[in-house]
C-alpha positions as CSV (number, residue, x, y, z in Angstrom):
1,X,-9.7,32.0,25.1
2,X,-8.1,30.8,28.0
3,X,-5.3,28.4,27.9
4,X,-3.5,25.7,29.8
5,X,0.2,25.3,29.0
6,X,2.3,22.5,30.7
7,X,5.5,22.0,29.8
8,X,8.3,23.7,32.0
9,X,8.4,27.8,32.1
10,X,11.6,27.4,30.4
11,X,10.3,25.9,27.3
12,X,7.2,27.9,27.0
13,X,7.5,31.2,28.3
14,X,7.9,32.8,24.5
15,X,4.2,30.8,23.8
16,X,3.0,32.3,27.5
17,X,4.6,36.4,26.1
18,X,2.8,35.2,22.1
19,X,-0.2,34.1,23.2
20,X,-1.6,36.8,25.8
21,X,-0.2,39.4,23.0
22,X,-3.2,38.0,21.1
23,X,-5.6,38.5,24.4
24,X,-5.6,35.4,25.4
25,X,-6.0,34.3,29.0
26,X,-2.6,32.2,29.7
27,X,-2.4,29.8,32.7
28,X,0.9,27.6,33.2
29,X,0.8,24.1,34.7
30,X,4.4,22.4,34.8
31,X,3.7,18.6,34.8
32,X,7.0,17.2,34.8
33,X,10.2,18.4,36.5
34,X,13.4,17.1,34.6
35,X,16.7,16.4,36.8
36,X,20.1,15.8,34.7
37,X,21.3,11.9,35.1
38,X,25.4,11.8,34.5
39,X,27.1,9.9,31.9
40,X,30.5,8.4,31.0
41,X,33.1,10.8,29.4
42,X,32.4,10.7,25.5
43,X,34.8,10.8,22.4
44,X,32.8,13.3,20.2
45,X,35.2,13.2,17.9
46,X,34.4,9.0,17.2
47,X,30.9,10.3,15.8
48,X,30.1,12.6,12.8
49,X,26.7,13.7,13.6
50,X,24.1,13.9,16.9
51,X,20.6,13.4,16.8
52,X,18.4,15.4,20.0
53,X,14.5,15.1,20.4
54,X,14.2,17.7,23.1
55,X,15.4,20.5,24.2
56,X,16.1,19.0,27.6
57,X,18.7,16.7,25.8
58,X,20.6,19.6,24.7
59,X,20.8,21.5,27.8
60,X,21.9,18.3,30.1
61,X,25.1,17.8,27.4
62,X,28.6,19.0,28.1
63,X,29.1,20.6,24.7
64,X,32.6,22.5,25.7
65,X,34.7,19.6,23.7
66,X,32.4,19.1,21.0
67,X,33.3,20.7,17.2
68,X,30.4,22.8,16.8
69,X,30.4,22.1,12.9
70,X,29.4,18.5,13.7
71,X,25.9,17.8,12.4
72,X,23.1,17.8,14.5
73,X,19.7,16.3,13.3
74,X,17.1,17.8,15.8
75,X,13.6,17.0,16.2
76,X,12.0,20.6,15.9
77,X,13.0,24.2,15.8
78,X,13.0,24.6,20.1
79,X,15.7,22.0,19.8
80,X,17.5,23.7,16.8
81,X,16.8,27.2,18.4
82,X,18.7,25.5,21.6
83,X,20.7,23.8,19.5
84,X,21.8,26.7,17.3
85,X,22.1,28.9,20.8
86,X,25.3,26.9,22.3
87,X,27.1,27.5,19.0
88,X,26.2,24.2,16.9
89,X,26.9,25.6,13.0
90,X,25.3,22.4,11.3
91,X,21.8,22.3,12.4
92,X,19.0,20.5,10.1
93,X,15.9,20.2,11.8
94,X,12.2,18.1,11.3
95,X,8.8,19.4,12.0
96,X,8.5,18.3,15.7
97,X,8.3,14.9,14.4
98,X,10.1,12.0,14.9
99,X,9.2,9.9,12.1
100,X,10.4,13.1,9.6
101,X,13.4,13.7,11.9
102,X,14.3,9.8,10.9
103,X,13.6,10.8,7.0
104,X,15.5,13.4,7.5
105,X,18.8,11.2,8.6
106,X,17.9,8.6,6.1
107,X,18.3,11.7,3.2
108,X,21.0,13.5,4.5
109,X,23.2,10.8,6.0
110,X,25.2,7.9,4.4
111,X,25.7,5.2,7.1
112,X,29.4,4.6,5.4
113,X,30.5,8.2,6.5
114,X,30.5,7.0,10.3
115,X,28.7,6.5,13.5
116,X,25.8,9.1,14.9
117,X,24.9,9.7,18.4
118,X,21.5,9.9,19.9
119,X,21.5,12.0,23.4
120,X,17.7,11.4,25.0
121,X,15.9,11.4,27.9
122,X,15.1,8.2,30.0
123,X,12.0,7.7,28.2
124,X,11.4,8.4,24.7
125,X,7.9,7.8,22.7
126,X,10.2,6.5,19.7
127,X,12.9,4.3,19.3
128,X,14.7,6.1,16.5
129,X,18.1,4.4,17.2
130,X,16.6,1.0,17.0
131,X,15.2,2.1,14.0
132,X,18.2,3.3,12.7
133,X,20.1,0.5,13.5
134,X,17.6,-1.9,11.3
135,X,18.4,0.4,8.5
136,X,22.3,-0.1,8.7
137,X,23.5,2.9,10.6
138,X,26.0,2.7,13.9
139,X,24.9,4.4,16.5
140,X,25.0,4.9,20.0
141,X,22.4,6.2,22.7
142,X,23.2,8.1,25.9
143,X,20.8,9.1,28.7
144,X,21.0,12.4,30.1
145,X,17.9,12.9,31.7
146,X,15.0,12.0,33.3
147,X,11.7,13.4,33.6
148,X,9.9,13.4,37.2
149,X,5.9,14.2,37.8
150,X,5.1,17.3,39.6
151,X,2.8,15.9,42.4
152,X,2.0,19.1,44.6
153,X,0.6,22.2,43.1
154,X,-0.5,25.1,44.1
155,X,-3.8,25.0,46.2
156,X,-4.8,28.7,45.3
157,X,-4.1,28.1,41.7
158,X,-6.1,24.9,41.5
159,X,-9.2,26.8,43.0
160,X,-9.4,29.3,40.6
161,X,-8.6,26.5,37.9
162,X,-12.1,24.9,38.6
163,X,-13.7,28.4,38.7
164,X,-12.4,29.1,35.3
165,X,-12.0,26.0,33.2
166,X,-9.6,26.1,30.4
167,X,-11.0,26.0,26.4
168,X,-7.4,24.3,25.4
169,X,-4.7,22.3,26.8
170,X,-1.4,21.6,25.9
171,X,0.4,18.1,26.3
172,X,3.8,17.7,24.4
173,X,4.5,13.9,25.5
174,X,3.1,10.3,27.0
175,X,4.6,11.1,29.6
176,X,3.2,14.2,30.3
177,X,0.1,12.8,29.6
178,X,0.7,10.1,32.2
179,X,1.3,13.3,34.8
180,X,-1.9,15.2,33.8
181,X,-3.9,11.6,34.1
182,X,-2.6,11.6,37.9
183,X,-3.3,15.2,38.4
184,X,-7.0,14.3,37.4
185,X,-7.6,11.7,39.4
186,X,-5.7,13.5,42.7
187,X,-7.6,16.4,42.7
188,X,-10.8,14.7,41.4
189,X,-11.6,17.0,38.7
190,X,-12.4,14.3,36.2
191,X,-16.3,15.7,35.1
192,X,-14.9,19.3,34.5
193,X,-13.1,19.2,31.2
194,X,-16.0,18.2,29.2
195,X,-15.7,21.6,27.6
196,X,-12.3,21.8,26.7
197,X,-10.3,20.6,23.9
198,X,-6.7,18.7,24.6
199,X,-4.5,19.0,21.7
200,X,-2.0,16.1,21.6
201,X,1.5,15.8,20.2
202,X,0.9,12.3,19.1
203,X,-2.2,9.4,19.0
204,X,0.0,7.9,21.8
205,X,-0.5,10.7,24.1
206,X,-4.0,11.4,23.6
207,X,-4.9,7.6,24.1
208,X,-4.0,8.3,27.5
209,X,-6.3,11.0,28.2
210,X,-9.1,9.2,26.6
211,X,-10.7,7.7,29.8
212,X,-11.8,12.0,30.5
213,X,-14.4,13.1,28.5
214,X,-13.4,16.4,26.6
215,X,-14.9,19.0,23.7
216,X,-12.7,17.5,20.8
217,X,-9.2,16.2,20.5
218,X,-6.5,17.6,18.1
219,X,-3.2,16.0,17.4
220,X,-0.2,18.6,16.4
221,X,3.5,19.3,15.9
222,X,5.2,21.8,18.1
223,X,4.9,25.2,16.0
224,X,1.5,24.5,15.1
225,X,0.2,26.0,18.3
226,X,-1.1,29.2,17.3
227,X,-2.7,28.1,14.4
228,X,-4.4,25.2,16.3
229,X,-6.2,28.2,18.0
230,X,-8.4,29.1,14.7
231,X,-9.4,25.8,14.4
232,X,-11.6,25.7,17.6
């Protein structure tokens, strides 16, 4: 099969290696370029956990005065592999999910052992610390990042794009979905992915791919990749 990956080479060169192992065709279409936003000097040692829903939100961090035995809650295992890489000892992590990442907190963290904080990108499809907060917890958000859509691609690549249509196409995140809605309409290519099927992190981000017409849409949690690929 050939398929379209679109999240930044960092994040998915492993999939790119995994998938054409299994003879697939691999083409890669970064949507989103992501540029670090500075914050206010932080007293790690106020909070007793962190919570991170991208991998993004971990790189962009100054962890050098953090105590790497302070609990992090992560949304997936890219964020605890990422996590886990810059020495954090006290990694639990959900199934790419937000909504488990908050069950997860709920279980493993009394609100009277102290303050959490969330590090997050600009925008986020969730708001897990408003969430948190209903449910009693302090807890404080900080921004380190902000996601930008790719506008220009390359003209070669686009051509033999169209020649070759994808069967399957990644998009990890509304706003992703928001970039690949542009890329559409710019380059006119809105009749051509009849025959492919868009698998969707969330209902949220497919809705905004609904106006194109494609084969079938799948909804899935990072990891499930590969074994979306037997369902087609």
């Amino acid at each position: 099969m050939h398929i379209l990956l679109t999240r930044s080479l960092e994040d998915c060169s492993e999939m790119i290696i995994r998938f054409k192992s299994l003879g697939h065709q691999v083409s890669h279409l970064p949507l989103l370029s992501i540029d670090k936003i500075n914050y206010g000097e932080i007293n790690f040692s106020e909070y007793k956990g962190i919570i991170f829903t991208s991998t993004n939100a971990v790189k962009f961090l100054n962890v050098k005065s953090i105590d790497k035995n302070l609990l992090c809650f992560c949304v997936g295992s890219a964020t605890e592999k990422k996590t886990r890489s810059l020495g954090f000892q006290n990694v639990i992590s959900a199934e790419g999910n937000v909504s488990n990442l908050k069950e997860l907190i709920l279980q493993n963290f009394d609100q009277k052992n102290g303050k959490l904080i969330y590090v997050s990108g600009e925008l986020i499809s969730s708001d897990l610390d408003q969430q948190l907060i209903k449910e009693g917890y302090r807890i404080n958000r900080i921004i380190n990042y902000r996601a930008n859509h790719n506008k220009k691609f390359d003209e070669i690549f686009l051509k033999d794009l169209k020649k070759n249509m994808p069967d399957i196409v990644y998009i990890y995140s509304q706003n992703s979905a928001l970039s690949f809605l542009n890329f559409v309409k710019i380059y006119k290519s809105e009749k051509l992915w009849m025959n492919t099927n868009l698998m969707c992190i969330s209902e949220k981000t497919s809705s905004i791919l609904n106006e194109i017409k494609w084969k079938k849409i799948f909804l899935f949690n990072p990891g499930e990749e590969e074994f979306l690929l037997y369902k087609i």
